[in-house]
Structures are given as C-alpha cells and as structure tokens.
N, C-alpha and C positions, 0 to 999 in steps of 0.2 A: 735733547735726548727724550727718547720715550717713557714715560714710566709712570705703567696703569696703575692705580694707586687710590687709595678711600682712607679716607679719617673718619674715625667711629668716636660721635662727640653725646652730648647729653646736656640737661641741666642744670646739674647739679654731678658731686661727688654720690656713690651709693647708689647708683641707676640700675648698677649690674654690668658695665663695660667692659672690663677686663674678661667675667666670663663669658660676654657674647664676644667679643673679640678674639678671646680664644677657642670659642666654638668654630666661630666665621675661621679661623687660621687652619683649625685642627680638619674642618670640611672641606677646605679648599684645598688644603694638603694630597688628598685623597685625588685631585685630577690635574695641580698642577704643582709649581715649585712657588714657594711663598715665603714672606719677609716680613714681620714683626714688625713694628717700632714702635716709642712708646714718647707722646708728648711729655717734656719737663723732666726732673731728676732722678722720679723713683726709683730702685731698684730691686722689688719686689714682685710688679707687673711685668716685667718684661720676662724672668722665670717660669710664669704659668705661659707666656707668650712663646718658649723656648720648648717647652713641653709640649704644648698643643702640635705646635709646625713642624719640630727637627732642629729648627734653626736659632742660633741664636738671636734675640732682640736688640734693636741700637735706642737707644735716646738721643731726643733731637729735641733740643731744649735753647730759646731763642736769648734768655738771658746768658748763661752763662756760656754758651757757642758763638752767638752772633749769628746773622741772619745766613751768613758766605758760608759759614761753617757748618750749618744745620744743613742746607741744600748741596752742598759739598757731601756730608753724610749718607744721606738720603739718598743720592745716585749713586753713590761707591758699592752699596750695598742693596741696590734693589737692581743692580746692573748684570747677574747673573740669575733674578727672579722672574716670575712670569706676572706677578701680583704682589703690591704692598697695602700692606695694612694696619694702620698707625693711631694707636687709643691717644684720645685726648686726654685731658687731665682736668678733674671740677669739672664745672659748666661752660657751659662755650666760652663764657666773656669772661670767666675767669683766672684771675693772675696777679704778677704786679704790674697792675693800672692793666689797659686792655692791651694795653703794646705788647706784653709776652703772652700773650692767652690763645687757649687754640684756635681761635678765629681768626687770632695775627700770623700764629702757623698757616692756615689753611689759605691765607691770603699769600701770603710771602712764598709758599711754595705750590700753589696757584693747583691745591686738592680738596676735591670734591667731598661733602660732608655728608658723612650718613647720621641721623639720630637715634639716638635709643632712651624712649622714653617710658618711665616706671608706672604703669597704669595703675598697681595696685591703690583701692579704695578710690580711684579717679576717672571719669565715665567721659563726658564728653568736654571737659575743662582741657583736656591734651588738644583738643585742635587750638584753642588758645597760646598754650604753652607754646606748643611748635610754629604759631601765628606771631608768634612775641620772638622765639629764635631767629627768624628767619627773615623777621624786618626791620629787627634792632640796629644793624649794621648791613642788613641787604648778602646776610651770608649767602655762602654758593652750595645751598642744603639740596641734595637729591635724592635723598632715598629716608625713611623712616621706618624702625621697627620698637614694635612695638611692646615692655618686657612686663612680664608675672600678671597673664593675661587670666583672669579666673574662668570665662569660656568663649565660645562661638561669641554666644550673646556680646559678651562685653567689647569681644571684639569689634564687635558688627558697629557696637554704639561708638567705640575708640577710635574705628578708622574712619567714618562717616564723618565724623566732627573735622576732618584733617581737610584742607584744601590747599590747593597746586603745588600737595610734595605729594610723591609716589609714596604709598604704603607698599613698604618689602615686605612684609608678613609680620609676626608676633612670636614670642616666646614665651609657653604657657605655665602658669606657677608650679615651682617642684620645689619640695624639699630640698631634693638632688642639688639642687644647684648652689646651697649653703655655703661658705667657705669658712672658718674661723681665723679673727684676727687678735693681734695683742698689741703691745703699746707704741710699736711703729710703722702697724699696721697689720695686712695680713699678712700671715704665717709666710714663708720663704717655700719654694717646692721644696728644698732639701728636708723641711722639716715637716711640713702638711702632707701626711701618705694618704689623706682625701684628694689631693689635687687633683693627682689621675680620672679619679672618676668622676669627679665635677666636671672637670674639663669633656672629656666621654660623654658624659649627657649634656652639656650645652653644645657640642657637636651633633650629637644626632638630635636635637630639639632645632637647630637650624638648620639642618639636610630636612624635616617633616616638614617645617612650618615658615620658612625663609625662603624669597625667591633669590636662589642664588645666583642665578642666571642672570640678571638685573644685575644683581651686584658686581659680577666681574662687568660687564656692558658699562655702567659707571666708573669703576677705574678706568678700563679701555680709552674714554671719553674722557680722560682729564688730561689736558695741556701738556703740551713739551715744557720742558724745561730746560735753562741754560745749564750745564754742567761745571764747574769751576775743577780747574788740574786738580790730580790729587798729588800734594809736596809731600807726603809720608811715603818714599820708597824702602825697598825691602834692602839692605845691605847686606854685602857677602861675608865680614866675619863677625861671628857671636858671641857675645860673651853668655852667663849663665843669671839670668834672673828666678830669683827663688816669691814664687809667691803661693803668701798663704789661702788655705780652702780649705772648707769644713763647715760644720752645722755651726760654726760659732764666727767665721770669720769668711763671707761671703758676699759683702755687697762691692759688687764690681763692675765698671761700666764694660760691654764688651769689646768698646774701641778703644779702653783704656788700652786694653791685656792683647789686644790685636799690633796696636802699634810700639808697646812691647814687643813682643815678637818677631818687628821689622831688624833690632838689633842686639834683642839676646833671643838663649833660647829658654824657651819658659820649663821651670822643674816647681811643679805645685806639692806643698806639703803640709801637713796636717800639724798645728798645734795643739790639738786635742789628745793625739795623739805619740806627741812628746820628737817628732821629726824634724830634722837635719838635714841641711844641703851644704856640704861641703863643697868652698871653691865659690860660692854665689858671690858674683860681683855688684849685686843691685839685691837688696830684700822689699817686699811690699805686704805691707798687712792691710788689710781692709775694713772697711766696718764688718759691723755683723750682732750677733747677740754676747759678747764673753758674759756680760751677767749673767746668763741662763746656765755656763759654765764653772764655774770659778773655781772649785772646790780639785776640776781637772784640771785645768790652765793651771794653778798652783801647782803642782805635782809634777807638769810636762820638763821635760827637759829641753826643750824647744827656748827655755827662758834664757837658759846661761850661754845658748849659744847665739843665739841674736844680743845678748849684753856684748858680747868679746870681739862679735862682729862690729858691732858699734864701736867699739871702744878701738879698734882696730882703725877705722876711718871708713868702713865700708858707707855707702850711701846705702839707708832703709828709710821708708815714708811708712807711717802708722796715721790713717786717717778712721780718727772719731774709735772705732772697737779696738783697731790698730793703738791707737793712741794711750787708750784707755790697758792695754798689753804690755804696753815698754814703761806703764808710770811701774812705780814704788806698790804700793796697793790698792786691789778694790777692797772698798768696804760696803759691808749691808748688813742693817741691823745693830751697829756697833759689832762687826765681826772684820776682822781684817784676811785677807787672801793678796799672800806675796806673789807678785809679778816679777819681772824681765826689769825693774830696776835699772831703767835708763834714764829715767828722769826722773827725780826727786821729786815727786808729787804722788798725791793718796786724791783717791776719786773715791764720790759716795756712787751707788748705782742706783739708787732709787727717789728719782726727784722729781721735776715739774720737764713739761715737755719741752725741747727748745726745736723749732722747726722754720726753716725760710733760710731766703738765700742770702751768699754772704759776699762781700764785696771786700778785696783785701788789697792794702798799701804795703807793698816791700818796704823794711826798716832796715834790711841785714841781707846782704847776696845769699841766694840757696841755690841749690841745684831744680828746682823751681823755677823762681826766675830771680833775676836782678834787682836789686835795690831802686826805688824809686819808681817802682813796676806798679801797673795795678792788675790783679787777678781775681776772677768772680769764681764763685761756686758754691755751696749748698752747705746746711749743717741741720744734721734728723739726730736727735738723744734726750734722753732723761737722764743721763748722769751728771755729775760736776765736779767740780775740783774744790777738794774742801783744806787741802795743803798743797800751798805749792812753793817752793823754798828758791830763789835767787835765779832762777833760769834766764839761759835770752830765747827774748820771741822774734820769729822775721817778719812778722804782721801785724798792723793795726788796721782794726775792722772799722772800715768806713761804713759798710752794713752787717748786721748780724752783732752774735754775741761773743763769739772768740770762747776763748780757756778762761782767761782773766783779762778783768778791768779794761777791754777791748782791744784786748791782744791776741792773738793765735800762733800757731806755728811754732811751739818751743823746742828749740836745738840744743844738742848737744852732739858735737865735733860734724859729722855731716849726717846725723841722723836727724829726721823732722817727723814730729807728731801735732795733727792737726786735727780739731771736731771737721772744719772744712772739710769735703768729697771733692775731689780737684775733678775736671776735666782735662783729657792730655790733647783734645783737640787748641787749644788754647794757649798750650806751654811753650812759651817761644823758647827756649835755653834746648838746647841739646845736649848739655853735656850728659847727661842719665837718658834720656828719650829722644 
C-alpha cells in the first residue's frame, strides 16, 4: 500500500515537536486531507494533533502494540488521507532499550525522518548533533528544520554547519509558541484555551519559513508498505456503551473508542457534571485530571449510579483517573472527597511521579483477558493508594508499579480499575470488545 508519510523526530524531549508537527498538520490541512499520529502512549499530543488537522490522532506505540499492530494502525487510518504525519517521542534513540524507540518505529514501518532541531544558544554544534543522528544507526533522516532560530544570521551559521541532510527551512523564536504544562505534562486542549493560537502561529511560521513542498515530496517517496487485514469489523447489533468526557476525565486512545464503536453505540457523559446513561451495557472511565476536580466529582451524582451499575454486574474499566473515581476517597492535604465507593480504597493525590510502561500477568479471568495472559500497557500518576482494604487484583506487574505490592487491576463483581492505560488493539477476549 501506498502511504506518503514523514516522522517528525529530534533529540531530545522539549525540541518543540508537537508544536511544529502541529503547525506542519494544521498547513497542510489547508491543501490536502491529513493524518496525525503520535509515537508511544501519550495522550496529550495527539489533542493539539486533533486541533491543528480536523482529525483525530492514533498512537502507534511498538511496545505495547507490537510491530503487526502498529503497521496494521498506521494503514487503516492513513488509508482515506492524502499525508501522514507522525511525532516521535524523546529523541530518536530514545525508549526501552532502542528496540521501541522512534528509530525502531521509522525502521519497522520503513518512514522517512524529518528532524527538528532546538538551535536556541547553539550556532554551528547542530551540524554535529544532526551528524551524530543520522550515523548513530545509519537512520533514513531526509529533511531538517531548524526551531527558535534568533535570525537570518543564525540561521545562515545553523544550516551551513548541516551536511547531506536537506535543510526544510527554520522556525523563528516567538513567544507565541509557549505552551503551559503541569505534572503530566502539557495542559490537555480541553483545558489550554492557548492551544488555538499556538497552534495558529506555528502554522503560519511554517507556511513563511518551511519548504513545504519538500515535505509532502518526502512523504510521496517513502516506501510501500505491507498492509496486514484489518480483524476489527463493524457488527450489525449494538449495545450501548457509556463513556466518560470531560475536563477531568479524558485520556483516551482514539482506537480504543473507535473499536468500541464496532459493537456498541457510544453515549459520552459528563461526571463533572453529575450525568447518567441509563440502560449502558459497558461503562468506561478514563484517566484524566479528577484532582483538579474533587470538590465536583464529590457532589456529582454520577457516583451512585456507576456504584449500582457495578453492583449490578455491569462490566465498567476505570483506568488510573477512572480508578482513582470508583475508589472510597481522594485525599489532599489530609482532606478527604467521597467517591463512587466501589472499591474500598482511599488515594492520596499528591505524591511522586510514577511513569513507564507496564507489563501485566493475568492472576484472575477479566473481561480483559484470561488468566494466565500476559498484557502490556502504560501507567502516568502522582497519586497512590494509601488504604486499601482486602480486594482481588487480576494482575501482577512483571513491569511497572501496579496499585499495591505489584498488583493492579482490583475487582469487584466485573468491574476493573487499573493505574494501567490498556490498549484495545491488543485485547484478545471479546466478550466486552
């Protein structure tokens, strides 16, 4: 299959990718149909990615997808685009070991690399930098732009220094292009009413100063690829899955909520807002911020009826915000805020960071998967569990840190709450997905 396509790498975290990648999306937008994606688990970059384009973003993440599933994604969803464009994640070689790093992406699905490199306070050391990219492992780097260029001058010294990679042009320092972040990173578009206009000015700073012309020419020129069937068909009857949205409960992979969709039909609702879906046969809560809530989620009436549903035997997954939703209480400060009281546990919400991905051994059948299963996925929080009274867990974390004592996944009747961010490309059990 065809599919023109650039990955937008760097090296290092902090280069400024996401906002030139969502410039690059938001300019290209303007003359053709364009596609997002976003290396590894985030799910905060691919929102600004969703904003810029129209469209929504996919994550294509080699650990927890696997190589068939990543390139599997990748075609399903660049198969009605005219251009994909896919941020890397860290620096090129960065990852667990180089085998999941975007270099191992940009090999495995055999696309062409653009760099973006931070010139700030750095003159002619970047022909080195991008001279060290691009011999390390003999990447397949074609294009180079160059970010928060202070002028002409420095440019002139920036690109001079660069040999046998094309310079795409530069992107010249602004304010503008700021973003604010917090402690799992930046801000989410729902809640940064900056986003807009960053994004806006790092689009028209790469329509001035970007050969964009060059850049679609290098997608154009990246390799066919094999296609792998797509086994997620769309089925003719629906049940009703209720999932949560809101400034507080939003992090969602977009193929999660797609391939939902194959067989219920989606009713999104607000627990900030104290909302009800009666009749839902599936509930799904997502991460998100509830700290930043707490005082509302206490209040919602959204609590007692996801308790009843549970208690009912309804299937609901609360992963990590989710989780943190159906416990007993959050606490902050020594302040307690009564939850959804699905699980007998009390969370603090202000702790040390826990970040990296997690690798889990089934203990207990879930609608998940099977006992004796192994399942990978991701875990982003500062909160913890500071009571947690007699529950069963259906996981022990081979990797990562779990809820407790390398445990995850605490059940009660078929409801599961997990720090884990699953992937549904992954889930082999159909009984829920």
């Amino acid at each position: 299959m065809r599919v023109p396509r650039l990955l937008i790498s760097s090296d290092r975290s902090d280069s400024g990718k996401t906002l030139i990648t969502s410039g690059i999306l938001k300019a290209l937008s303007k003359r053709m149909r364009v596609r997002g994606f976003k290396a590894g688990p985030d799910f905060i970059d691919p929102g600004y990615h969703k904003l810029a384009s129209g469209s929504p973003s996919i994550n294509l993440d080699l650990f927890i997808m696997g190589k068939e599933n990543v390139i599997k994604s990748l075609c399903k969803y660049s198969k009605d685009k005219d251009i994909s464009v896919i941020e890397g994640v860290m620096g090129l070689y960065d990852g667990v070991e180089t085998e999941y790093s975007t270099y191992k992406l940009s090999e495995d699905t055999r696309t062409p690399i653009v760099l973006v490199i931070d010139c700030y306070n750095v003159g002619s050391t970047v022909g080195a930098i991008v001279k060290g990219l691009v011999s390390y492992k003999n990447a397949n780097v074609k294009g180079v732009i160059l970010n928060r260029v202070a002028s002409q001058t420095h440019f002139t010294y920036c690109r001079n220094s660069i040999e046998g990679v094309k310079v795409l042009g530069y992107i010249p320092f602004s304010k503008e292009l700021s973003v604010p972040s917090r402690h799992l990173g930046l801000f989410t578009v729902e809640s940064n009413r900056e986003a807009e206009k960053a994004i806006s000015k790092a689009a028209e700073l790469v329509e001035n100063y970007v050969d964009l012309d060059s850049l679609v020419e290098i997608a154009k020129e990246s390799s066919e690829i094999e296609c792998p069937d797509d086994d997620h068909q769309q089925e003719t009857s629906k049940k009703v899955a209720a999932i949560a949205y809101d400034e507080a409960f939003n992090f969602y992979y977009y193929e999660n909520l797609d391939r939902i969709s194959k067989r219920y039909e989606l009713r999104f609702f607000s627990p900030l807002n104290g909302d009800v879906v009666e009749g839902a046969d599936f509930i799904y809560i997502g991460g998100g911020y509830p700290e930043l809530f707490m005082e509302e989620l206490e209040k919602s009436k959204t609590k007692e009826w996801v308790k009843r549903e549970s208690e009912r035997g309804k299937p609901v997954l609360g992963e990590c915000g989710g989780l943190m939703f159906l416990s007993s209480n959050l606490i902050k400060n020594g302040r307690k805020f009564k939850m959804a009281g699905v699980f007998d546990i009390d969370i603090e919400t202000s702790g040390k960071l826990t970040l990296g991905y997690t690798e889990l051994l089934a203990v207990k059948d879930s609608f998940i998967t099977d006992k004796g299963k192994l399942i990978r996925g991701h875990e982003f929080h500062v909160s913890y569990p500071i009571r947690v009274s007699e529950e069963e867990f259906a996981f022990e974390n081979k990797r990562g840190k779990g809820i407790l004592n390398g445990k995850d996944g605490v059940m009660s009747k078929n409801t599961l709450g997990t720090y884990t961010h699953f992937h549904f490309s992954i889930v082999e059990k159909r009984t829920v997905f």
